[in-house]
C-alpha positions as CSV (number, residue, x, y, z in Angstrom):
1,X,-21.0,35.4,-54.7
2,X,-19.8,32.8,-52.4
3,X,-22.0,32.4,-49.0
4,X,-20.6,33.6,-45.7
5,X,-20.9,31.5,-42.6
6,X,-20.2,31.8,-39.0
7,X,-17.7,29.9,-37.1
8,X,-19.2,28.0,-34.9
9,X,-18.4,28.5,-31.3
10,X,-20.3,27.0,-27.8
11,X,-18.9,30.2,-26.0
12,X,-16.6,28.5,-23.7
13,X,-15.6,32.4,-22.6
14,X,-18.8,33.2,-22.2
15,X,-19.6,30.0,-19.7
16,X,-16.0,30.3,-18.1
17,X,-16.9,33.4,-16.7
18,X,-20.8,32.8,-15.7
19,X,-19.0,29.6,-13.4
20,X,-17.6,32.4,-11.3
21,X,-20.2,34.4,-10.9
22,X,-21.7,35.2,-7.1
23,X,-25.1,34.6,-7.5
24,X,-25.5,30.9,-7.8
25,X,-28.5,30.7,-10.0
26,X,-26.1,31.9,-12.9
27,X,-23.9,29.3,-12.0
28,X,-26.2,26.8,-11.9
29,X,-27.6,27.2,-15.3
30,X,-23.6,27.6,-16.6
31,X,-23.6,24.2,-15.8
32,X,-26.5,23.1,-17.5
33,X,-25.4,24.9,-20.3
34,X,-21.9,23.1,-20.2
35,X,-23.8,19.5,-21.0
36,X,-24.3,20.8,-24.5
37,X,-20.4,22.2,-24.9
38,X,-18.1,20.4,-27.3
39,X,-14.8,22.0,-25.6
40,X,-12.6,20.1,-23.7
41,X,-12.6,23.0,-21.0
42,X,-16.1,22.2,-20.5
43,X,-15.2,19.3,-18.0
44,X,-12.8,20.9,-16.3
45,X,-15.5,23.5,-15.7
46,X,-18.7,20.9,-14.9
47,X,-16.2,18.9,-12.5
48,X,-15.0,22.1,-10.8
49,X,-19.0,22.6,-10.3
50,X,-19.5,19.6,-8.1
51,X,-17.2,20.9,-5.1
52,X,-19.2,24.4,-5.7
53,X,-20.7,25.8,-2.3
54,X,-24.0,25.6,-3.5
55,X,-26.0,22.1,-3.8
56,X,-28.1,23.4,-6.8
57,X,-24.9,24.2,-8.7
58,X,-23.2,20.6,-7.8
59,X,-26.7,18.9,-9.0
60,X,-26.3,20.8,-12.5
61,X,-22.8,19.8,-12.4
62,X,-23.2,16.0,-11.8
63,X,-26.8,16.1,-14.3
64,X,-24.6,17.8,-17.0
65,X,-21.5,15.5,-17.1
66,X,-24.0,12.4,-18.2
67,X,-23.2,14.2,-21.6
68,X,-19.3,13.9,-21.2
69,X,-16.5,10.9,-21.1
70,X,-13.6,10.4,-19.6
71,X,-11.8,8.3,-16.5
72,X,-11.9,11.8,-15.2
73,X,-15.4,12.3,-15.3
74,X,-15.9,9.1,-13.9
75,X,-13.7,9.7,-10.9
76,X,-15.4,12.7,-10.3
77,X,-18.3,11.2,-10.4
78,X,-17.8,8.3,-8.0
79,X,-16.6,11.5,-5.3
80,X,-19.6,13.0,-5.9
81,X,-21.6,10.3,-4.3
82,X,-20.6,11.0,-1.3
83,X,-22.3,14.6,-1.6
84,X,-23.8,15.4,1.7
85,X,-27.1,16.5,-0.1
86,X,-29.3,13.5,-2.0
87,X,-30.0,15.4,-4.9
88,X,-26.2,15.8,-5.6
89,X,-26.2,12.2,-5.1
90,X,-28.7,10.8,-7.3
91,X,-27.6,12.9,-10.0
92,X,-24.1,11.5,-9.6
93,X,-25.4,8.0,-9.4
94,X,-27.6,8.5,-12.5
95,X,-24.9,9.9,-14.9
96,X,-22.5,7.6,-13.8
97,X,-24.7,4.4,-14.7
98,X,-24.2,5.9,-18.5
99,X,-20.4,5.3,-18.2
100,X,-18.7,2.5,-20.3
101,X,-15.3,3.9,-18.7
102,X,-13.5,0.4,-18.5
103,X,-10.5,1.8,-16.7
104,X,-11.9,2.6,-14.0
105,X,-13.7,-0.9,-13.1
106,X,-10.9,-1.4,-10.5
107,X,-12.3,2.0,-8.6
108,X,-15.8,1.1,-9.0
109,X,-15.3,-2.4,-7.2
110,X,-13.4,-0.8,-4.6
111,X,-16.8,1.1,-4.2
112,X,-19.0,-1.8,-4.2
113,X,-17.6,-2.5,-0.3
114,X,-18.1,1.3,0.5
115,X,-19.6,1.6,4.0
116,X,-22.1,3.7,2.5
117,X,-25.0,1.7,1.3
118,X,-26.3,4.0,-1.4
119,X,-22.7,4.1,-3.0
120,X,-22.6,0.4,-2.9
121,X,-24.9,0.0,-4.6
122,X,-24.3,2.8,-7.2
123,X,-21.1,1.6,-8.0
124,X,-22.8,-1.5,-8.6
125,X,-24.8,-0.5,-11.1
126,X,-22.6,1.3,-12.8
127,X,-20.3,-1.9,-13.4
128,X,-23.5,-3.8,-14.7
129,X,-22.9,-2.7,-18.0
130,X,-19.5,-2.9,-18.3
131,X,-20.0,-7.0,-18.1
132,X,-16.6,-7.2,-16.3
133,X,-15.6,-10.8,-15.0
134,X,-13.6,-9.2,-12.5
135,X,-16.8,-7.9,-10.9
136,X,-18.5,-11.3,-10.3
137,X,-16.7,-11.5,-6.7
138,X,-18.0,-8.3,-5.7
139,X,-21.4,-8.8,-6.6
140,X,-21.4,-12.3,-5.1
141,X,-20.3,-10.8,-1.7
142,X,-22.9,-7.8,-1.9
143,X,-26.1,-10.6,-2.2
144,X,-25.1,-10.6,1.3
145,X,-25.5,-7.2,2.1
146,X,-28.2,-6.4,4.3
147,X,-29.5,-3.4,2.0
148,X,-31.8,-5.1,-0.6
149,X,-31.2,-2.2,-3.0
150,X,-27.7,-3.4,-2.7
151,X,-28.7,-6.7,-3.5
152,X,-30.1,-5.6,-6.4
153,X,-28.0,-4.0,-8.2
154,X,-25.5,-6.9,-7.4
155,X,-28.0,-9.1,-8.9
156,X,-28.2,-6.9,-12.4
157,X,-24.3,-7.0,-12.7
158,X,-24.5,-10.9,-12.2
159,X,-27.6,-10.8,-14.5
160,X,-25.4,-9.3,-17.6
161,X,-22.3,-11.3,-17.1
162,X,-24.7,-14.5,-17.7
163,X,-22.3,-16.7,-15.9
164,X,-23.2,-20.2,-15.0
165,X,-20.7,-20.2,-12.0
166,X,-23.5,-17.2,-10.5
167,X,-26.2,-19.9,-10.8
168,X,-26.3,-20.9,-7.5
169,X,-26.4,-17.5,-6.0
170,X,-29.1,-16.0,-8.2
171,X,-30.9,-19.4,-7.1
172,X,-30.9,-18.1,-3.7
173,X,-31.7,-14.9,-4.3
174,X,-35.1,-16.1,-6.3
175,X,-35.9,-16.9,-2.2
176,X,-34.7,-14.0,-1.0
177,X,-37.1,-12.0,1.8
178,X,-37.5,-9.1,0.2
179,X,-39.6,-9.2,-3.2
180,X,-37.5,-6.7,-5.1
181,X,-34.8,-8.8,-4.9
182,X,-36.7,-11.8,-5.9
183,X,-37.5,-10.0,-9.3
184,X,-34.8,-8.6,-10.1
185,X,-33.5,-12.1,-9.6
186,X,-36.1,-13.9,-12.0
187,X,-34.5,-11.2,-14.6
188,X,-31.2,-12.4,-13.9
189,X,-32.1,-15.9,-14.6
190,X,-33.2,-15.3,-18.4
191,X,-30.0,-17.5,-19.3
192,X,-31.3,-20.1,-18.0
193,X,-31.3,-23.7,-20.3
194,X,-34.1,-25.6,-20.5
195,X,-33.5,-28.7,-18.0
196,X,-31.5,-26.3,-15.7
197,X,-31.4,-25.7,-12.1
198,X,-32.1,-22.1,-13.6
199,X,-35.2,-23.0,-15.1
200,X,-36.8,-24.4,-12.0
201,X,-36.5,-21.3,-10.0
202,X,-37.8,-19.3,-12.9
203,X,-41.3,-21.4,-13.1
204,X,-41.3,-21.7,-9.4
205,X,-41.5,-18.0,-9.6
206,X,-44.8,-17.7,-11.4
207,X,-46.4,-19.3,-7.6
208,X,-44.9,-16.5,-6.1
209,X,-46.2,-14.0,-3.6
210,X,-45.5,-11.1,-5.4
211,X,-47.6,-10.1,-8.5
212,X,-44.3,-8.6,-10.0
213,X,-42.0,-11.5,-9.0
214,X,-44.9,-13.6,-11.2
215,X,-44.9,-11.0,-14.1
216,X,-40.7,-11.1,-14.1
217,X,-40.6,-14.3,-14.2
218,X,-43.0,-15.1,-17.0
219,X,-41.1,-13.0,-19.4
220,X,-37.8,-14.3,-18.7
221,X,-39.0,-17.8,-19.4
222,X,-40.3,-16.1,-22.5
223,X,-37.0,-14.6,-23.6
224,X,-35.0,-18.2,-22.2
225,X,-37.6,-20.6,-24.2
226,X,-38.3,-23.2,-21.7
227,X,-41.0,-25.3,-22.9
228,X,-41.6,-27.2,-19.5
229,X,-42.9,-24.0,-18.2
230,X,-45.9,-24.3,-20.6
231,X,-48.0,-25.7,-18.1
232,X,-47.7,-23.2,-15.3
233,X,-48.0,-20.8,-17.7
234,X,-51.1,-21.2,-18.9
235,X,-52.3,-21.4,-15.4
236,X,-50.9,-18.0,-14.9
237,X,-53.7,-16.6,-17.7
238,X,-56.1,-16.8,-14.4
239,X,-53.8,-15.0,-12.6
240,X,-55.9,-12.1,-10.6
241,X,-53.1,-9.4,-12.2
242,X,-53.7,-8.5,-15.9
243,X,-49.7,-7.8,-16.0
244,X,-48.7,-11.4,-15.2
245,X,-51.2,-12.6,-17.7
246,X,-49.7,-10.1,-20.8
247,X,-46.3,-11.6,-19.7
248,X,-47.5,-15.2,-19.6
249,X,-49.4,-14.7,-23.1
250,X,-46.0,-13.0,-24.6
251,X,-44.2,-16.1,-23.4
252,X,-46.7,-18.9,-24.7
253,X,-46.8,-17.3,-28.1
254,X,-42.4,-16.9,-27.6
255,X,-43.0,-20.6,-26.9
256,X,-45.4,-21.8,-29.9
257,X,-47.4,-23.7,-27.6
258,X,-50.8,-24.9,-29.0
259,X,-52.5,-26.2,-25.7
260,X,-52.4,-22.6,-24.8
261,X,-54.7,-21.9,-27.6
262,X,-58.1,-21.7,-25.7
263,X,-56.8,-19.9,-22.1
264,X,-55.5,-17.4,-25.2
265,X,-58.9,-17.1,-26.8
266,X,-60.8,-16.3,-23.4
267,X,-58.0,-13.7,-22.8
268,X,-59.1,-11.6,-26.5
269,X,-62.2,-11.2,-24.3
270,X,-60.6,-9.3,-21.4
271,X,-61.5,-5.7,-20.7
272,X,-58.1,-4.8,-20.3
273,X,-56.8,-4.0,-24.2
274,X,-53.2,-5.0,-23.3
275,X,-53.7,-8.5,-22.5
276,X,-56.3,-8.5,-25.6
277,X,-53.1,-7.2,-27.7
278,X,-50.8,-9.9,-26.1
279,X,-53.3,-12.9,-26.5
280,X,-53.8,-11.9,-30.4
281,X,-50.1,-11.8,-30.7
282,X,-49.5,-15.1,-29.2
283,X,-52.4,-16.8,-31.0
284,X,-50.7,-15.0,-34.1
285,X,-47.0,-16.4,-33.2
286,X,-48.4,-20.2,-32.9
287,X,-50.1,-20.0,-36.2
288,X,-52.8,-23.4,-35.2
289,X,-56.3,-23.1,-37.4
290,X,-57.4,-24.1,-34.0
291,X,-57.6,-20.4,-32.9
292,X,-59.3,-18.9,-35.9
293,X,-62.7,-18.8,-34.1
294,X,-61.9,-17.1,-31.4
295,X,-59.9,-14.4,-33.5
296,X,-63.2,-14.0,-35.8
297,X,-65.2,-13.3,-32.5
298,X,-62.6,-10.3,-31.8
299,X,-62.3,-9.0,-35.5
300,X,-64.4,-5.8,-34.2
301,X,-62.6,-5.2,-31.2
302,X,-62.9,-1.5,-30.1
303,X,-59.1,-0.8,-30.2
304,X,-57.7,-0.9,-33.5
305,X,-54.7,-2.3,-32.2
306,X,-56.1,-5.4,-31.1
307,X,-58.5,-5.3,-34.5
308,X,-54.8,-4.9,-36.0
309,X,-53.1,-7.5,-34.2
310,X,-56.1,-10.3,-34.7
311,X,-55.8,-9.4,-39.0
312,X,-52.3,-10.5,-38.6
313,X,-53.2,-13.3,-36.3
314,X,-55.3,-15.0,-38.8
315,X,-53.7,-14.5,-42.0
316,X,-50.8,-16.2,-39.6
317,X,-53.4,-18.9,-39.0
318,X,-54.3,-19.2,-42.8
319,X,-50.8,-19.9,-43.9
C-alpha cells in the first residue's frame, strides 16, 4: 500500500488571522512565527507589523523579516529606522545589514546623509556589503561626520570596496581622535601593498595608544603580507596585552619570518594558552630547525591544543 502524506502548509490562515488579533502578545509572536513562513503573504503580513501600535509587535516584525528578500523588504526596512522606540530600530538596522538588495543602493545612499545619525550610519552599513562604487562618495563625505559610529561604518564600506583612490582618507582616519575609528580603519587598510603609503600607517599602528588599534593592526598586516613590518612586530610580542601579541604571532608566522623565532619560543611559555596556541602555529608556519628546542620544551603543555599545535610544529620543522 502506497504511503500517505500530508501537504505541507506554514498556516498562512492561521497567522493572517493571529496579526489582527487585540491582544498584542499574540501578535507579536504571529510575527515571529512569520520569519519561518514560505508564503509570499508572509511579507505583506511582517511589513504590515512594523506600523503596528505596539513596539513589541514592530520589533518582531523588523527581527522576523532578516528571513525574507525583496526591494520591498528593504524599503520597509530603511522606514523602520526611523521607529521612535530603539528596539524597533536596532532590529531594523540588524536585518537590514543582511540585505544584498542591489536595487535599492540608490535609497540607501540617500540615507547615508540622513539628519539622523543612527540611520546614517545604518544605511551605511548596510551598503558595506553590497561593494557598490557608487557608494565611495558617500562614505568619503561621512569620515567627516562628527558621529564616530558614523565614521565607522563609512570606513567598513570603503574597507570592502578596496579602492586605492580611498587611500588617503583611510590614512587619515588611522589618526583619527576617536580609537574606534582608528581600528576600524587599520581593518580597512588590509589591501595595502607592501611599499605603500597603506603599509606605513598600518605598522605605525602597532605604537598606538589603543591596545585594540595595536591588535587590528597586527592582523591586517598579517592578512596584507608586508614583510617590512617584521621588525615592529616582533616588538609587539612584549606588548603588555596578550591579544596584540596572538595577533602579532599570527602575522609573523603569515609572514615566515625566522628572526621572530626566539620572541616566538618565549611566547610557548606564556600563561595565557591563546598566545601559547598562536606562537606554536607561527613557529609551525616558518618551518626553521632553529625552533625545535623550544617546541620540545612545550611538548607537555597542559592544553592539548597547544600539545597539538607544537606535534604539527615540529614535524613542520623536521621536513
Amino acid at each position: 500500500m502506497a504511503a500517505q502524506f500530508e501537504t505541507f502548509s506554514d498556516g498562512i490562515d492561521d497567522l493572517r488571522l493571529r496579526c489582527q488579533s487585540d491582544d498584542a502578545g499574540i501578535r507579536r509572536v504571529a510575527m515571529l512565527e512569520l520569519s519561518e513562513s514560505f508564503d509570499p503573504e508572509a511579507i505583506n503580513l511582517l511589513i504590515g507589523g512594523l506600523a503596528d501600535g505596539d513596539a513589541g509587535v514592530r520589533e518582531a516584525a523588523a527581527k522576523s523579516l532578516d528571513e525574507h528578500d525583496g526591494p520591498e523588504v528593504v524599503r520597509a526596512l530603511v522606514v523602520a529606522l526611523e521607529d521612535s522606540v530603539p528596539a524597533v530600530r536596532s532590529a531594523a538596522a540588524e536585518s537590514l545589514a543582511e540585505k544584498k538588495e542591489c536595487g535599492c543602493n540608490d535609497l540607501l545612499i540617500e540615507r547615508s546623509g540622513h539628519a539622523d545619525p543612527f540611520v546614517r550610519s545604518a544605511a551605511l552599513r548596510a551598503l558595506r556589503q553590497l561593494r557598490d562604487p557608487e557608494a565611495m562618495a558617500a562614505s568619503l563625505r561621512a569620515l567627516q561626520d562628527p558621529v564616530p559610529e558614523v565614521r565607522r561604518e563609512a570606513l567598513g564600506v570603503l574597507g570592502y570596496l578596496k579602492a586605492e583612490e580611498a587611500l588617503p582618507a583611510l590614512m587619515n582616519a588611522a589618526q583619527d581622535s576617536d580609537p574606534t575609528v582608528r581600528r576600524t580603519a587599520m581593518a580597512a587598510l588590509v589591501f595595502s601593498k607592501s611599499g605603500s603609503h597603506g603599509a606605513t600607517s598600518l605598522i605605525k599602528g602597532l605604537s598606538d595608544g589603543h591596545w585594540q588599534v595595536r591588535e587590528e593592526a597586527a592582523a591586517s598586516i598579517g592578512k596584507a603580507r608586508l614583510d617590512e613590518a617584521v621588525p615592529a612586530l616582533i616588538g609587539c610580542m612584549a606588548d603588555e596585552y596578550w591579544q596584540v601579541r596572538a595577533k602579532a604571532a599570527n602575522a609573523l608566522g603569515r609572514l615566515k619570518a625566522p628572526q621572530a623565532i626566539g620572541v616566538l619560543g618565549q611566547a610557548l611559555q606564556h600563561s595565557i594558552s591563546n598566545l601559547r596556541k598562536e606562537a606554536a602555529a607561527a613557529l609551525g608556519e616558518i618551518g626553521d630547525a632553529e625552533a625545535v628546542p623550544a617546541l620540545n620544551a612545550a611538548a607537555n603543555d597542559p592544553d592539548p591544543d597547544v600539545r597539538k599545535l607544537v606535534r604539527w610544529a615540529l614535524d613542520r620543522c623536521a621536513a
